[in-house]
N, C-alpha and C positions, 0 to 999 in steps of 0.2 A: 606597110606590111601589117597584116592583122596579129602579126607574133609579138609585134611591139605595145600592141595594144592593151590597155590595163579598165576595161568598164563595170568593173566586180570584184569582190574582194570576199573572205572567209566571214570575215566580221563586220560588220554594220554598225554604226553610231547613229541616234537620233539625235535631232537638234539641240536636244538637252542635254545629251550625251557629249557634243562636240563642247557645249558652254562650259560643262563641268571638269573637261579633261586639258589634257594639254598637245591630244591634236591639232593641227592646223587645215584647213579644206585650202585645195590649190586647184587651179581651174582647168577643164580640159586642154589639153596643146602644151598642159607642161613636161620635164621631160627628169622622170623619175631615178635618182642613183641611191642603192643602199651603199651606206656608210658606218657599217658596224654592223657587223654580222657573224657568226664563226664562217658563213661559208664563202667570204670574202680569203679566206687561207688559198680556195682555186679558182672563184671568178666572181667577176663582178656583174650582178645585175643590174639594168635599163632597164625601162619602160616607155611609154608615153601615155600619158592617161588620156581616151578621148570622152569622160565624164569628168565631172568636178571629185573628187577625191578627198577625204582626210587621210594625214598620213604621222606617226610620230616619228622622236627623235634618231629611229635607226634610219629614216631616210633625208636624202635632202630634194629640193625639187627645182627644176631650172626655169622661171618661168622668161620667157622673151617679153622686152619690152617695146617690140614692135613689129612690122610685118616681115622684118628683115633673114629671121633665121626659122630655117623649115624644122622644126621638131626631132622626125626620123634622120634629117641631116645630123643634127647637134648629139642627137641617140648613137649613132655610128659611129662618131667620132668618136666621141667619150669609149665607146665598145672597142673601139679601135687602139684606145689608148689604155685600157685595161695592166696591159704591163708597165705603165710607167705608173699609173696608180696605185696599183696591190704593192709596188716596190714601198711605198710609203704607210705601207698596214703596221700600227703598232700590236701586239701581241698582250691582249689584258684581258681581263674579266669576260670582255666581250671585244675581237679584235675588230679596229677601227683603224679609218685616215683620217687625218688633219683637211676639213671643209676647203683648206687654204690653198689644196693639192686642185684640189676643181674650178676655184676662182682662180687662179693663175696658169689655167690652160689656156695655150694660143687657141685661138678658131679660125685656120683659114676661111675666108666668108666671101665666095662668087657670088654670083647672081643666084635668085631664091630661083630663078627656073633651072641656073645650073646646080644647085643642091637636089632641086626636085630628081634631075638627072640620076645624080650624082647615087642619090637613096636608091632609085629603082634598081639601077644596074647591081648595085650590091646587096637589094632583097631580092633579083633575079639568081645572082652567085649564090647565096645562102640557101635559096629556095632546094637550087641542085646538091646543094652539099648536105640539106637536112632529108631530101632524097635517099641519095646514096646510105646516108647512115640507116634509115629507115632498111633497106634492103639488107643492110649486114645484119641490124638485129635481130633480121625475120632469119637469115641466115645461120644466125647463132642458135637459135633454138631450134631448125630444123632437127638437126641431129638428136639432139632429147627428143625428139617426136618421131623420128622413127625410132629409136631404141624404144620407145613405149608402144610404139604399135607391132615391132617384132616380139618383144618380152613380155610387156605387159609392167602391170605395177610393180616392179618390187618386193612395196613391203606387202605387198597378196602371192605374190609368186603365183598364180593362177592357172599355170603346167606343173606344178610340184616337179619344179626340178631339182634336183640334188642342192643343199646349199654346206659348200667347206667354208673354211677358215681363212681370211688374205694371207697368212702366214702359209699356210697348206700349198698355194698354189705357189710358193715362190721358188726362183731356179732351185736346183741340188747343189748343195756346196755354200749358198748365199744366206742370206737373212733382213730382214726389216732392220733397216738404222739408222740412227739423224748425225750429222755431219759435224763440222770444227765449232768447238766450243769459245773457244778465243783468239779467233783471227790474227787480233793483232791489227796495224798498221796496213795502208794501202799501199800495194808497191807497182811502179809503173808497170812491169815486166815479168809479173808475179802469176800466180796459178789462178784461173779464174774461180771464181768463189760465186753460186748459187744461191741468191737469198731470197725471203719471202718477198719482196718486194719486186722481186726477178718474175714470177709468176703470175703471167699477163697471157687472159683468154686460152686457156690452153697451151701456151709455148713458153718457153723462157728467152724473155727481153735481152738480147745482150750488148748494146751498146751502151748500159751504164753501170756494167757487171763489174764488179771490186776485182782487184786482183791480190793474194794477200803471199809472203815468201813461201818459198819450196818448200823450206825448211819446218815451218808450223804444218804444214800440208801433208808431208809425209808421214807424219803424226796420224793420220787420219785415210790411210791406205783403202781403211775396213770402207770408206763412203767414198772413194773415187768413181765417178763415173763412168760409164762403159759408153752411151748414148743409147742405150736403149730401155733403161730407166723411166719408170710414172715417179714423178716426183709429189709428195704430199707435206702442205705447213700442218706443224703439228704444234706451233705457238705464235701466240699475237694472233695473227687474222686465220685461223683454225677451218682448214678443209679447202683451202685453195689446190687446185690440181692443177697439175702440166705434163708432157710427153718430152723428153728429155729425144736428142738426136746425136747424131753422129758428130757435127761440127762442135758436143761440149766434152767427146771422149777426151780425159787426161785430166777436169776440172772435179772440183769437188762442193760441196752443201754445207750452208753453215747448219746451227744448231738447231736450228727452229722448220727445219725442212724431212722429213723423211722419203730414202729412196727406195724402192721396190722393184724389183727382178723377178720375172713369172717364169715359169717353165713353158715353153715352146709349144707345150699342149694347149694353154688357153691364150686368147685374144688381150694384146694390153691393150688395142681401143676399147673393145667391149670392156676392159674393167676399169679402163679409164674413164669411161661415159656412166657406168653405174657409182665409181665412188664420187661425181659430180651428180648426181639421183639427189631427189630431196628424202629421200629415204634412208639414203649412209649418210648425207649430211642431217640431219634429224641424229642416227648413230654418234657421232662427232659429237653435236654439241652435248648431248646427255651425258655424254663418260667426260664431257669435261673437268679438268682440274685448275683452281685458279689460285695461285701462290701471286708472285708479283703480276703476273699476267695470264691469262687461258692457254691452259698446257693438254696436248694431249698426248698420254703417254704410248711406248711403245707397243706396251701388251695387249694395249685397249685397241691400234692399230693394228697387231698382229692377229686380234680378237673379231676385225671386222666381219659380219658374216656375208658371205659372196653368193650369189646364185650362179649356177655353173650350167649354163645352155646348150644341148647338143652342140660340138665344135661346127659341122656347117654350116649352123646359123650364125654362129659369132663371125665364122668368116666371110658370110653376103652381108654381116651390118657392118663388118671393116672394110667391104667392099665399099660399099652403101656410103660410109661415113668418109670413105678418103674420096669420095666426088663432092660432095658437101664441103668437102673443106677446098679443093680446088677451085671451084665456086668462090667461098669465103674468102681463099687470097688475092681472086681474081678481084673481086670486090674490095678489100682493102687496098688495091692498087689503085682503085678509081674511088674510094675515099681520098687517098690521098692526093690525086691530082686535083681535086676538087678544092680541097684544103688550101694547095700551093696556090690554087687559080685567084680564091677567096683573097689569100692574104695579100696576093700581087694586086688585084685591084684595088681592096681596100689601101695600099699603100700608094700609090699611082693615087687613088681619089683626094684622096688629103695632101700628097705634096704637088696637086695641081697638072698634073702629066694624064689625065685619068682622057 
């Protein structure tokens, strides 16, 4: 698989280069692992190099000492084995595993024509599954492109349409607010609890959602959900947006979350697709505030300025946006079988059943 392949690099060494330093050159068909990296925290990079290569001490390089082990075989495996090894990441200056974690891996080892096998079939699975994702991200950005071809830029507003205040637009009766300042403790049976971490692609994740007692919770009545809520982080990872629904009425937002209620007059797709605009997000980080971490405040979110587009149109690009996202989920459905498909074969390929 050409994905595996490594025949270029950012950096170049000349011969004297290589004399003077303390790279090592390793020869095509070896089969490349970093081993110290920060971005070993979420995966583990492979390669195989089909050049000769220098490489330094953040990697290690597997070379075979004879015709026995196919490369992209040995590369899979290792890929495959990803979670046993980040299990042994020490957490330092620069986090790394112990070399010892790699020379002490079993390698089931068939026949090099049943490896050869073994590689295609699961660079054919991968093939489909980097597919599929390919279609959702084209997916993901549709709807920012029609919102730019209904409205236009933003920050031009280029129909001069009215622009109010995010505060201005919200229910009667309601107000912009961020949610429980201290939770407290996890409780099995507790009120679900909303946090920035919750807020994945637009929706809020909840099958790893906190649940924290009644009792802190009702403290905090003013940020109870209703489900019809745009939820906005307004600390740590600042401008993350989601569409809150019906199945989180009764939960509530921790601190770092603000929720938002509009009046019935305007579209919350449409102001949920403009406060994800690189244009309010541009807004966002400017009025940022940084004490222990990037804060943004409530006034500066009640300050945000909205462009407000004859209602008909907001509601053919609600139209517009809720087939796009049906789409979308259709699509993550066949992400994910693709995923399950990947990880049955590769598991099937290594314990021999494949």
């Amino acid at each position: 698989m050409k994905s595996w392949q490594i025949s270029r690099a950012q950096i170049s060494l000349t011969n004297r280069g290589v004399d003077e330093s303390a790279a090592r050159i390793v020869p095509s068909g070896s089969t490349l692992v970093v081993v110290r990296s920060g971005i070993l925290k979420h995966t583990l990079p492979v390669g195989i190099t089909s050049v000769p290569v220098a490489i330094n001490q953040d990697m290690k390089a597997l070379v075979s000492n004879g015709p026995r082990l196919y490369p992209e075989y040995l590369a899979r495996l290792i890929k495959a084995s990803s979670s046993i090894i980040l299990g042994h990441v020490r957490a330092t200056t620069a986090d790394n595993f112990p070399t010892a974690v790699l020379r002490d891996l079993e390698i089931p080892l068939p026949s090099l024509g049943e490896q050869r096998r073994i590689a295609e079939i699961l660079g054919r699975a991968e093939g489909l599954r980097a597919k599929r994702r390919a279609a959702l991200a084209l997916l993901d950005s549709l709807t920012q492109s029609i919102f730019l071809e209904l409205f236009g830029d933003p920050a031009l507003n280029p129909n001069n349409w009215t622009t109010d205040t995010l505060s201005s637009l919200v229910l009667d009766g309601d107000s912009i607010n961020y949610g429980v300042v201290q939770p407290g403790d996890a409780i099995e049976d507790g009120v679900p609890l909303v946090r920035v971490g919750d807020l994945v692609k637009g929706r809020v994740r909840q099958h790893e959602i906190k649940r924290i007692s009644p009792l802190i919770e009702t403290k905090y009545a003013r940020s109870r959900l209703v489900g019809d809520e745009i939820l906005l982080s307004c600390v740590g990872s600042v401008g993350l947006v989601a569409l809150a629904d019906a199945s989180l009425r009764g939960a509530n937002i921790a601190r770092a979350i603000a929720r938002i209620r509009l009046k019935p007059t305007v579209s919350r797709v449409y102001v949920y697709e403009l406060l994800r605009s690189a244009f309010l997000q541009r807004y966002f980080v400017a009025e940022l505030r940084t004490v222990a971490q990037p804060t943004l405040n409530i006034k500066h979110i009640c300050a945000t300025p909205v462009i407000v587009p004859p209602a008909p149109l907001q509601a053919k690009f609600e139209v517009l946006a809720s087939s796009v996202n049906e789409l979308r989920y259709r699509e993550e459905r066949a992400v994910s079988v693709a995923e399950e498909l990947f990880a049955s074969l590769q598991h099937r390929a290594f314990s021999g059943t494949l």
